[in-house]
C-alpha positions in Angstrom: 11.5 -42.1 -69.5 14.0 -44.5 -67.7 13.2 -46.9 -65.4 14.3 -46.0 -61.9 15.5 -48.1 -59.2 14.9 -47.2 -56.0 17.9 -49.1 -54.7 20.3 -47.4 -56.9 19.1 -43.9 -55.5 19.3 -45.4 -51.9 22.9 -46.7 -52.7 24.4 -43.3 -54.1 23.1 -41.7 -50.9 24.7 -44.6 -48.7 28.0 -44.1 -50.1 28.0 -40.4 -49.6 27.2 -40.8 -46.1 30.7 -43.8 -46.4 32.7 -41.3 -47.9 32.4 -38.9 -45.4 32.9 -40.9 -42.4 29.1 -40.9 -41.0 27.6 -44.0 -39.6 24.4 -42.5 -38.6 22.8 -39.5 -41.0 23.3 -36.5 -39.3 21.1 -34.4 -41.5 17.5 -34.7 -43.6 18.1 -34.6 -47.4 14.8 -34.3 -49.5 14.6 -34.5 -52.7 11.7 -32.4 -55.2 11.1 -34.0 -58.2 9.8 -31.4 -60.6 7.4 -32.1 -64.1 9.0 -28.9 -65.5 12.5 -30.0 -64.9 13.4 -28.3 -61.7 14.2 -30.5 -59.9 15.6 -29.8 -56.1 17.9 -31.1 -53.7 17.8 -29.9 -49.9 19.6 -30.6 -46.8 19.8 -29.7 -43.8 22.3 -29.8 -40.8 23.2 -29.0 -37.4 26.2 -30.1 -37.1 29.5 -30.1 -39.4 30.0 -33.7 -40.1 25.9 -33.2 -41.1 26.8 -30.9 -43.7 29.7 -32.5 -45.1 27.7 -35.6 -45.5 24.5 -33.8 -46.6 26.6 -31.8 -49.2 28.0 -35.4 -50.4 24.5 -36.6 -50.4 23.0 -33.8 -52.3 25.9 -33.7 -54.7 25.5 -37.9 -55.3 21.6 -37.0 -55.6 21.8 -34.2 -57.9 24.4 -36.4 -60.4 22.0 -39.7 -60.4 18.6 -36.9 -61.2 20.6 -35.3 -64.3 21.7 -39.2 -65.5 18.7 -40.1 -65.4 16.0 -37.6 -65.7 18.2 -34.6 -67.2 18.6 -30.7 -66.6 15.4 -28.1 -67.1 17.8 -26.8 -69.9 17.8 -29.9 -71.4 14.0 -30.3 -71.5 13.2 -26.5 -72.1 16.2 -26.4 -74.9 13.8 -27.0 -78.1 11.4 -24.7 -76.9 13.5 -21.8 -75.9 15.3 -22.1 -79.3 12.2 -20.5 -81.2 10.2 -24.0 -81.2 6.4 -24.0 -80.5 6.5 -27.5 -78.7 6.2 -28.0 -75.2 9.4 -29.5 -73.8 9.2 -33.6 -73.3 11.0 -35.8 -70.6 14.1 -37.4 -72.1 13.5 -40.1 -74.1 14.6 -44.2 -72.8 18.1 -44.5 -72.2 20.1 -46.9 -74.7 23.2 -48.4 -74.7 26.6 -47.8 -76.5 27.8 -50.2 -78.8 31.1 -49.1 -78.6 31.4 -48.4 -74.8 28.4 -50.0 -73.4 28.0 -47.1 -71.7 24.5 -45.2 -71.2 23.2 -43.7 -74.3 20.0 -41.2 -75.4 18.2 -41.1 -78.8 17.5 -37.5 -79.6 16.0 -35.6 -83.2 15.4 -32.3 -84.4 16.1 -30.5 -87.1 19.8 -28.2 -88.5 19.1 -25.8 -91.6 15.6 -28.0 -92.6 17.3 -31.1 -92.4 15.6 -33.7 -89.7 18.1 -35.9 -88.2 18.1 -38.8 -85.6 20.7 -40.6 -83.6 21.6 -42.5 -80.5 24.4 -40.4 -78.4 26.5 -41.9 -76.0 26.5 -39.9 -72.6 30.1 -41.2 -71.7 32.7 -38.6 -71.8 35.2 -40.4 -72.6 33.8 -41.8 -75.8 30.5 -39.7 -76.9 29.6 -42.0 -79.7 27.0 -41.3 -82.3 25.0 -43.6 -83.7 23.0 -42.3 -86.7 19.2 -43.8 -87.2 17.2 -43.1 -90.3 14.9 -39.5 -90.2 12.1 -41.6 -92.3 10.0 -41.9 -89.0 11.0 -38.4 -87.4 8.0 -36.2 -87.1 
């Protein structure tokens, strides 16, 4: 699993409450972290500048949890495709060579034939990086 900085969570939120004009939180956000992947964002406001900035907040929140932890369909994929393992937390994130940007190592297996690579996560460029199957369980 990644590392996770605190700050960086505490930052995304403090820009959403920037972006929509709010000097003082005018709503409680919570956040449900969620071993089986579902993972939960909540606000709640009184006011309408509350829930503008709580909607930017939980959007912000919900972005940073599927960067770094992933979707429940991402976790649950394997095992809802017919697999008999239970589904695992995404593996350490990596970085692009060619982009730099944030990348995932992920295996499995197409048609009996075990495969292994590094994927960027970077729209833009969604570079592969194939790694030997000789260690792939």
């Amino acid at each position: 699993m990644t590392d996770i900085d605190p700050n960086e969570i505490e930052e995304v939120f403090d820009k959403a409450e920037e972006v929509a004009g709010i000097k003082e939180p005018q709503f409680k956000g919570e956040i449900y972290l969620s071993t089986d992947g579902k993972h939960t964002v909540h606000i709640e406001a009184d006011t309408k500048e509350g829930r503008k900035a709580g909607g930017l907040w939980a959007l912000e929140a919900y972005k940073w949890i599927a960067k770094e932890l992933g979707t429940k369909a991402e976790m649950w994929k394997e095992a809802m495709n017919g697999k008999k393992e239970e589904p695992t937390l995404p593996k350490p994130m990596f970085k692009c060579e060619a982009c730099a940007g944030d990348a995932i190592e992920k295996s499995g297996e197409t048609n009996g034939k075990k495969w292994k690579g590094v994927f960027c996560q970077n729209e833009d460029c969604k570079k592969v990086k194939w790694l030997s199957t000789k260690e792939v369980k």
